[in-house]
Every structure is written in structure tokens, then in C-alpha cells.
C-alpha positions as CSV (number, residue, x, y, z in Angstrom):
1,X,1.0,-10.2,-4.5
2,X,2.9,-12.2,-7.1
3,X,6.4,-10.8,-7.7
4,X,5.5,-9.9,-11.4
5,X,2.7,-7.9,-10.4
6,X,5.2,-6.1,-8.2
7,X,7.3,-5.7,-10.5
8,X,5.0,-4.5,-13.5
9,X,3.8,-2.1,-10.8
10,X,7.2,-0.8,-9.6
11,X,8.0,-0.5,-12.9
12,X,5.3,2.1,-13.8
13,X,6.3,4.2,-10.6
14,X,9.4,4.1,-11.8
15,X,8.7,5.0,-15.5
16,X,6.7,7.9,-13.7
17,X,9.4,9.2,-11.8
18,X,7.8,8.4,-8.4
19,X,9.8,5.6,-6.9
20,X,13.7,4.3,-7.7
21,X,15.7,1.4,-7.2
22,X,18.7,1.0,-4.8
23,X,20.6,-1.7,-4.1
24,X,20.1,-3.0,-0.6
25,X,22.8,-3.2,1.5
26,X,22.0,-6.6,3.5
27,X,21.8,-8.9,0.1
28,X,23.4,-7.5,-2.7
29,X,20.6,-9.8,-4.6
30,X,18.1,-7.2,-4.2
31,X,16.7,-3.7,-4.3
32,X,14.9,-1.5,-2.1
33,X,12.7,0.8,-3.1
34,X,11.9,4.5,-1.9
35,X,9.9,7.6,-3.3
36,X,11.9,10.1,-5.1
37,X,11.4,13.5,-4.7
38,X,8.2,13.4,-6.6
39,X,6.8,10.7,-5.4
40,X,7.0,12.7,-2.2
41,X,5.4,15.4,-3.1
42,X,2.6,13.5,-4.9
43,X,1.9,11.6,-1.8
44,X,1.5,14.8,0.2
45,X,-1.2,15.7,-1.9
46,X,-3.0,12.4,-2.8
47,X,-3.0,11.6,1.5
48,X,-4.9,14.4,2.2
49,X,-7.3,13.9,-0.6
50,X,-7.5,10.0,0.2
51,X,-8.9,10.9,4.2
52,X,-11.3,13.2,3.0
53,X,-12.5,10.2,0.6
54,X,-12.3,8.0,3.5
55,X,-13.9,10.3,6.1
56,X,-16.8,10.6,3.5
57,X,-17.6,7.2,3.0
58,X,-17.5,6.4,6.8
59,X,-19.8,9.2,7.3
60,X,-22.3,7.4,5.2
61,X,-22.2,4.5,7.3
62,X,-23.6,3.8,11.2
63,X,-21.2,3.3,13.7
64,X,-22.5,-0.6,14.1
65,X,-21.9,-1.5,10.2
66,X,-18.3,0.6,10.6
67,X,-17.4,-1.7,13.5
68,X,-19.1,-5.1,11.4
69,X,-16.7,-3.8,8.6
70,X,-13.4,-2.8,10.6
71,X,-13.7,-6.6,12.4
72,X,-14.2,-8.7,9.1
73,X,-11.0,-6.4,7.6
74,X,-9.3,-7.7,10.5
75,X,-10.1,-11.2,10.1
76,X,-9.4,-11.1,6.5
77,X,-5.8,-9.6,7.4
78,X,-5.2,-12.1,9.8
79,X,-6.3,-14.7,7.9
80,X,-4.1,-13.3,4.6
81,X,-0.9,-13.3,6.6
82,X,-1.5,-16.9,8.5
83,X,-1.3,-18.1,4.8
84,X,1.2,-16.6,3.8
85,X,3.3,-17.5,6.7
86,X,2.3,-21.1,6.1
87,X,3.5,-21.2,2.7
């Protein structure tokens, strides 16, 4: 992702109380970023929520086209991070 779209989206976590900033202790340069408290406790109920979605829309599917689908994420993945690694 481009570093202003992180950023504009950190931002908006952060506006929302769900994520803050602290400094990170091997290069003073930069931040890490954690969930606060409720950014906890929104995860523990969106995760939940998310499998069920998930589980759904595999249900939906065969077991060949969910294996198709699983290897071509894969490649994509692989292929994503041999760019980036390039670069």
C-alpha cells in the first residue's frame, strides 16, 4: 500500500479510538502501532462475525472451485511480495 494510504487509514483508527501511536524503540524515526483497548474489544466482536461471513460464502462454493480459488490467492500473494521484494 502507499504510505499515504496508510497513513490516511491509521489516521481514521486513530480518530476512532481503535489504534494509537508509539514510538518504536529500534528507530526513534518511527511509530508502531497497536489496538487500544477498544480496538480490542471491537475486533473480538467483528472476528467472530467475519468467519461466519466467511464460512457462508465458502459454503456456497464446491470444494473444487474453493481449492481453484485458495491456489490463484496464493499465486497472487506470491507474486505481490516477489515485487515488492524487487523493488
Amino acid at each position: 500500500m502507499p504510505l499515504t494510504t496508510v497513513l490516511f487509514r491509521v489516521g481514521r483508527l486513530e480518530k476512532r479510538g481503535h489504534v494509537e501511536r508509539i514510538p518504536n524503540p529500534d528507530d526513534r524515526r518511527s511509530y508502531l502501532i497497536r489496538l487500544t483497548a477498544d480496538g480490542r474489544g471491537l475486533l473480538a466482536k467483528a472476528r467472530p462475525r467475519f468467519r461466519d461471513y466467511a464460512l457462508a460464502v465458502e459454503a456456497r462454493l464446491d470444494e473444487e472451485r474453493l481449492t481453484q480459488l485458495r491456489d490463484d490467492l496464493g499465486a497472487l500473494r506470491e507474486a505481490l511480495e516477489a515485487e515488492v521484494h524487487r523493488r
